[in-house]
C-alpha positions in Angstrom: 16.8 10.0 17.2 15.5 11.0 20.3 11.6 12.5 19.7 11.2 10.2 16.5 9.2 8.0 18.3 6.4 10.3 18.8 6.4 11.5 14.8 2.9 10.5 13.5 3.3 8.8 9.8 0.0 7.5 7.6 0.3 4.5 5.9 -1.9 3.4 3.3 -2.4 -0.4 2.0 -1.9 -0.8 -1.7 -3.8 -4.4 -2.8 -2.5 -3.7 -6.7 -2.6 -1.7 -9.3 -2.8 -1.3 -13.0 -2.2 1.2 -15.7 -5.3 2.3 -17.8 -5.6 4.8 -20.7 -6.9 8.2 -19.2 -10.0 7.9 -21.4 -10.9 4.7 -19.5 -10.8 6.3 -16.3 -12.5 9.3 -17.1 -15.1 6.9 -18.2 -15.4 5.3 -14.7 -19.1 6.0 -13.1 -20.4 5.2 -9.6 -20.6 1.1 -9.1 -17.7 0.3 -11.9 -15.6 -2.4 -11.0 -12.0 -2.5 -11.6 -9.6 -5.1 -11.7 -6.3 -5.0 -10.4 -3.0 -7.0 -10.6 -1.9 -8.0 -7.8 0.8 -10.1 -6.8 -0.4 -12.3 -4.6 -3.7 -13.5 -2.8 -4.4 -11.1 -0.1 -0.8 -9.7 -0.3 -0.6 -5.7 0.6 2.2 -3.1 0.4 2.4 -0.7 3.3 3.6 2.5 2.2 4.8 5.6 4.0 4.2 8.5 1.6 5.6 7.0 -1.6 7.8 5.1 -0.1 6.9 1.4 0.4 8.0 0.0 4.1 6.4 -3.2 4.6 4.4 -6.2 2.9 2.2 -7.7 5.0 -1.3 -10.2 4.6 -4.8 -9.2 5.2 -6.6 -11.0 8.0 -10.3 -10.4 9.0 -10.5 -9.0 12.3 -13.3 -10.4 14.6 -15.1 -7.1 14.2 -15.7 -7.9 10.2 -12.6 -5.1 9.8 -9.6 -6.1 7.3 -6.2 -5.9 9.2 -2.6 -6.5 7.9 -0.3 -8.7 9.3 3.5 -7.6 8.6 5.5 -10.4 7.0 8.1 -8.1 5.6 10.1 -4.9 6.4 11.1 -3.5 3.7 15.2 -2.0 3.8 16.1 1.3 1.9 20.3 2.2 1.3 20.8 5.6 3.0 21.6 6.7 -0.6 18.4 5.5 -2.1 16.0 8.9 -2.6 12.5 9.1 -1.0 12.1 10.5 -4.6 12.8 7.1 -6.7 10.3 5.1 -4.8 
């Protein structure tokens, strides 16, 4: 695994989600507000790709930026596929 360490990887934060009909969405304008289940208060999944890694907790940051504190690594089997996630 030598190198690995110097791979770049995005992550994104995913707050919640929810399924809607497509007609709903296509009806979504500028301003709309969605709600979102979610399974906690302030509790985020950290993905990699499609392929969730962590949970973690928001936290403001002094600055007035949102941050995520890891609370969780997530574990994948070596025979699980990136695919599935």
């Amino acid at each position: 695994m030598i190198g690995l360490d110097k791979v770049s990887v995005a992550l994104s934060a995913e707050l919640g989600g929810r399924m809607f009909p497509l007609g709903e969405v296509l009806g979504f304008g500028r301003g709309a507000v969605i709600e979102v289940e979610a399974p906690g208060p302030q509790i985020v999944t950290l993905r990699a790709g499609r392929v969730a890694v962590a949970e973690g907790r928001l936290i403001p940051g002094a600055d007035g930026a949102l941050r995520v504190e890891v609370t969780r690594l997530l574990t994948r089997r070596a025979t699980d596929s990136p695919l599935a996630a």
